[in-house]
N, C-alpha and C positions, 0 to 999 in steps of 0.2 A: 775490585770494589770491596770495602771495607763494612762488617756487619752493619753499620749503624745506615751506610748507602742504601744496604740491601735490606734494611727495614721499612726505609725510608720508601723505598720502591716499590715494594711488596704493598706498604699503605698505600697507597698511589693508585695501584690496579686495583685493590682493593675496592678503594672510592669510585676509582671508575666504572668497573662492574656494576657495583652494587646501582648507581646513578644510572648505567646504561636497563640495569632489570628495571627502577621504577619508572622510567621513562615507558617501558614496554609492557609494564603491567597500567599505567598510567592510558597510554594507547587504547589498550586492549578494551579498555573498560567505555573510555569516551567512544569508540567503534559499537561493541553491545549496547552502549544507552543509548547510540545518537544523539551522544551531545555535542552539539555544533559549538557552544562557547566554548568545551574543551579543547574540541578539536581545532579550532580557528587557531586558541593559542601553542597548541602542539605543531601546529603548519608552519609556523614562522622559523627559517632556516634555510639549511642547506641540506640537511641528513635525508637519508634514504626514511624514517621514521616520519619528517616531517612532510617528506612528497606524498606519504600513505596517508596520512591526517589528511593533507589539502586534497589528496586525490576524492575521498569520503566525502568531506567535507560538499566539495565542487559536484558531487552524486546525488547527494542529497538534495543540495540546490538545485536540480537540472541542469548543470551548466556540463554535457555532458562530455563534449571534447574535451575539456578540460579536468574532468573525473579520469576519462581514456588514457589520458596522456601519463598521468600521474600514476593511477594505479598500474597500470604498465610496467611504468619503473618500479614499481613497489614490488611486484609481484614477481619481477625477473630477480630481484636483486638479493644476493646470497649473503649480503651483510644483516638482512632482518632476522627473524624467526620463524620456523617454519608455521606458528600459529598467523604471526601476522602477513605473510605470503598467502596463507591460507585466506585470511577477512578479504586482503585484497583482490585475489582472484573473484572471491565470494562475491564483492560487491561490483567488482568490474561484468558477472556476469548479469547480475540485475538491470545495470545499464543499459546491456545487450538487448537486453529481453524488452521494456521499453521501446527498442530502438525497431525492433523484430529480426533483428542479427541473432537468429537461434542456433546456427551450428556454431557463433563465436561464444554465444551464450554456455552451449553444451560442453565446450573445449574447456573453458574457465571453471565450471562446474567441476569436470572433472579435475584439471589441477591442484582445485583446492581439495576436494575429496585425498589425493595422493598424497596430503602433509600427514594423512590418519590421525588428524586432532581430535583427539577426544571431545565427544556433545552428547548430552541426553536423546533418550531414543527416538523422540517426535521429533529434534530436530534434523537427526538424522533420515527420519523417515523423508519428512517435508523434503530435505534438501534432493534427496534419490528421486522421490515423486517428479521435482521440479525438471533434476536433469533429465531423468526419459520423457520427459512431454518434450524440453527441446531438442533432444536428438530425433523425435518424429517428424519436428517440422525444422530439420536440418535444409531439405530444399525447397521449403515452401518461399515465396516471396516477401518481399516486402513490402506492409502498407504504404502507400502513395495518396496524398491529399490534397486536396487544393483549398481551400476556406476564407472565403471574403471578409473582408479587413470590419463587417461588421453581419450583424444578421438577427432574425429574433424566431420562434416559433409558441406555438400555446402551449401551455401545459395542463393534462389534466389528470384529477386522482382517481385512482380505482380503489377498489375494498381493502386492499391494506395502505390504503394513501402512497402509494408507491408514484413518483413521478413519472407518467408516460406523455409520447409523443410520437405524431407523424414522424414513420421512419420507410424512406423506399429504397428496399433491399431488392437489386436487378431489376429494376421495373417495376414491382408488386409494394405498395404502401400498406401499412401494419400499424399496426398502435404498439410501440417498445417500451418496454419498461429504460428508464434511463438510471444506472446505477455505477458512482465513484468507485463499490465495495468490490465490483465485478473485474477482477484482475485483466479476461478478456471478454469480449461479447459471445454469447449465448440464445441458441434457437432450439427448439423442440423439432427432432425428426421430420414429422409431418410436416411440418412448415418448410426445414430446408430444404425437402426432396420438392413440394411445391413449387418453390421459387428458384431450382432450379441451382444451387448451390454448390460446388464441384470438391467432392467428397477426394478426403487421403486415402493412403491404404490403413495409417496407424490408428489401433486403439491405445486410449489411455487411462488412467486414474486422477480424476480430480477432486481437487475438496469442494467442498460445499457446506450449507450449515449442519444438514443433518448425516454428513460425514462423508466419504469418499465415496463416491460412483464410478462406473465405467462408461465412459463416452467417445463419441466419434470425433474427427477434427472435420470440418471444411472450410473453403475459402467462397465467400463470394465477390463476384466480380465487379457491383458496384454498390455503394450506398449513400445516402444523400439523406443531408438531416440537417435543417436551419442553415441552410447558406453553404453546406459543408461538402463538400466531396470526395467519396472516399474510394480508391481502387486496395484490390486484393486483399480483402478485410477477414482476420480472420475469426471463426467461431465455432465454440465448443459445440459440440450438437449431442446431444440431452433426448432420452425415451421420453416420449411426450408425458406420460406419467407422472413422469420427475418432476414435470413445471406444471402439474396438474393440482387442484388442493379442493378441500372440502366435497367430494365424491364429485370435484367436477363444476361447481359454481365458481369458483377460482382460477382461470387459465395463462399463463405468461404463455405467447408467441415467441418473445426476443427481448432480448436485453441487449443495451448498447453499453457495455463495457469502458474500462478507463482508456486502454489506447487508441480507441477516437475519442472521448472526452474530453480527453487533456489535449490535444488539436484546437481547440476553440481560445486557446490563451484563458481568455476572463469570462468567467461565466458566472452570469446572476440570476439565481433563478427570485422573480419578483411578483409579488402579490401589488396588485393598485384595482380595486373597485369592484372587490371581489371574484376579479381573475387573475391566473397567475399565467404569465409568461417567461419563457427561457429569452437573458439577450444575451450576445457573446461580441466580444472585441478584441483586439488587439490593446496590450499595456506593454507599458517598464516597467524595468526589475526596479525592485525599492530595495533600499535600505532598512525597511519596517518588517522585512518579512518576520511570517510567524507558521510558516507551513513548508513541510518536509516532505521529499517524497524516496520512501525507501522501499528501492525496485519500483516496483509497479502498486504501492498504496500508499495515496496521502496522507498527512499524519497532519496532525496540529493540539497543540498545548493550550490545556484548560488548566485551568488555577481551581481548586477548594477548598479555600481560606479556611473553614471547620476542623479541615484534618489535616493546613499546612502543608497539603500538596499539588505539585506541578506534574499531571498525567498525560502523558502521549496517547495521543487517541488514534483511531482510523477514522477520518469522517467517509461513513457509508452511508449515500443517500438512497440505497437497496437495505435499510436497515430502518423498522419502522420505529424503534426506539432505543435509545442511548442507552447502554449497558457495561458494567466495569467488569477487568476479569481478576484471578485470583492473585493475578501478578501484584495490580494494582493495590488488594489486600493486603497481602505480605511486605508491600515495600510501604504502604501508610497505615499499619493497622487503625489507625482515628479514623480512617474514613467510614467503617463498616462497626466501630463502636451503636451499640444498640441496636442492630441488624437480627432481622428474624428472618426466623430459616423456613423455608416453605419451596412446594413443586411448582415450576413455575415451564411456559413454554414459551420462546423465542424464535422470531423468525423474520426474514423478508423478502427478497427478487431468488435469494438460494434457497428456499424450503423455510421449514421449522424443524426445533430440536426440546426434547421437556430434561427439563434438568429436575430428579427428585430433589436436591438438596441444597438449591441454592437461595443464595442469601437477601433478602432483599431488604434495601432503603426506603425509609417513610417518604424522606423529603431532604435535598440536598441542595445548596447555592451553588453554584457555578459560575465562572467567570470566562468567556467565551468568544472568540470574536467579536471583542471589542463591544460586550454586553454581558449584563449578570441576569441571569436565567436558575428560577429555582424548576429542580427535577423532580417531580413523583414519582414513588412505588420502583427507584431504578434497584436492579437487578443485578448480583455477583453471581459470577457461572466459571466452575474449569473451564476452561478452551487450551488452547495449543499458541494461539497468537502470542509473539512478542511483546504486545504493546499493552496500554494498561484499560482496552475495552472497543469500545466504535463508539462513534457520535452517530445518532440517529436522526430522524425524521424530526421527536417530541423539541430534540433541539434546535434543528435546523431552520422548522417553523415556528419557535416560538414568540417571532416577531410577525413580519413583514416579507419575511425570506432571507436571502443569503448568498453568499460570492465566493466564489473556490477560481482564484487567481493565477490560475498556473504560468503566467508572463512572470508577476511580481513575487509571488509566491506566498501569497497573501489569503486568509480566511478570515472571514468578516458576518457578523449579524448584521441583518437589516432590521433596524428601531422601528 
């Protein structure tokens, strides 16, 4: 081969590298934002790059066999990167964890730890925290449900307007706090030992709002809530203390967590004539969706036209009002232009936290499930979360109520 070949060839791999790195930095990135338009159009192919996009992709939607399958491939295959082996396992074990497949969860965890990808220390911390909770409940079982094609129950609010309802945990009916933001469901000791609960050996660390605690695991054997039926459910169990507030005027029993939640497909929770009622149904997926579910928290995209941006939120309805975090800052400084700084305390179904230094907003428009909703007095605080805050309660009721679609994949205000 004659120099000018061997130029010629040299350019060649040149381009190709170079086109295979933005391709993988391109990845990387729609993977960290969860962005689904990237990612949709990075899925289109044949490449081992593109079954990682659609595996994500298909994760996020719930569509989870088909996350499985994908990521899978993603994750075995020695033509990617070890960073992106690494998302993949990462997000293949979030599936798991949904699914309550925790020793496959734990296995995936650690794979991806094993690429030693560099991440800042929280998120290293979180990811460790995550995999010893599920190597604890490596033999515990799997939830089992059964849930009528429709069903409705009351809802009523307590002093932090927190949504509760009739919930019969083994026979014994309770008033539960019902909350999206609760990864799993949660009981105060005294309660589970009460009802009768059937405790693990492991202790573990879990977050919460006012930071990590030490808590116990149990499983109870049945629970029934609006039409729903639930075997081998599990629950974090919490020093009664913990769910204790105001020396005691304050008390959470139980929280019913998202992996019974999300069981009910469509859930509306609806105000008509001064009461509210939980209904739940059965839907189709749409075409329209606007809501994400990464791992075990749902996400959905608010618009605020002021500062030209589009924020992933966590809609927590364990979260009595909507709050941005510094992430959210840093990636739209307009949003927090004329922002005063003042001590502020936050909290909801997890505790309270006082932030000395956080930021806070007079009044902001939002654009939200498919309504515009102006915010007062919202709140910028450091946290640890990914995403750019939680939707709260102030939003969730500022109409009529609100629908968390987990069939369609759809979040919606009720006018």
């Amino acid at each position: 081969m004659n120099r000018s070949l061997l130029a010629i060839a040299a350019s060649i791999a040149l381009i190709s590298s170079g086109a295979a790195f933005a391709q993988t930095a391109d990845l990387s990135a729609a993977i960290e934002a969860r962005d689904t338009s990237a990612l949709a159009g990075l899925g289109e192919g044949r490449s081992r790059e593109a079954a990682l996009a659609r595996g994500v992709l298909a994760a996020l939607h719930r569509q989870d066999e088909e996350a499985i399958r994908n990521l899978r491939t993603a994750a075995r295959s020695r033509a990617l990167s070890g960073e992106l082996r690494a998302s993949a396992w990462q997000t293949l074990s979030g599936v798991y964890l949904r699914q309550s497949r925790f020793a496959e969860a734990a296995e995936a965890m650690s794979a991806a730890a094993a690429f030693g990808i560099e991440q800042d220390a929280t998120t290293t911390a979180a990811n460790t925290q995550a995999r010893i909770f599920a190597e604890a409940l490596a033999e515990a079982p799997r939830m089992r449900s059964t849930v009528a094609a429709s069903g409705e129950t009351a809802i009523t609010r307590d002093l932090a307007q927190l949504a509760r309802a009739d919930t019969t945990i083994n026979g014994v009916t309770l008033d539960a706090v019902l909350d999206t933001g609760a990864s799993y469901s949660t009981i105060a000791q005294s309660v589970a030992e009460r009802l009768g609960l059937r405790f693990l050996d492991a202790h573990v660390t879990v977050g919460s709002a006012t930071g990590d605690a030490d808590a116990r695991l149990a499983i109870a054997e049945t629970l029934t809530l609006a039409g729903g039926v639930f075997h081998d459910v599990l629950f974090i169990v919490l020093p009664d203390q913990a769910l204790t507030f105001g020396g005691g005027a304050y008390k959470i029993e139980a929280i019913v967590g998202f992996p019974v939640l999300v069981e009910f497909g469509r859930l509306e929770f609806a105000i008509n004539d001064g009461a509210e009622h939980l209904h739940h149904r059965r839907s189709s997926r749409s075409g329209e969706s606007n809501m994400i579910l990464d791992g075990l928290q749902p996400i959905a995209e608010i618009e605020v036209p002021a500062a030209n941006a589009t924020l992933v939120m966590i809609i927590d309805t364990g979260a009595r009002r909507t709050g941005f975090s510094m992430r959210a800052a840093r990636d739209f400084p307009a949003l927090v232009q004329g922002a005063e700084t003042r001590s502020t305390t936050l909290g909801g179904a997890g505790g309270e936290i006082t932030h000395d230094n956080a930021l806070a907003i007079a009044s902001i428009d939002v654009n939200a499930g498919g309504r515009t909703v102006t915010l007062h007095d919202v709140r910028v605080t450091e946290n640890d979360r990914n995403q750019h805050g939680l939707i709260g309660q102030d939003l969730l009721r500022s109409g009529r109520g609100y629908v968390l679609d987990f069939d369609a994949m759809r979040f919606e205000l009720l006018g």
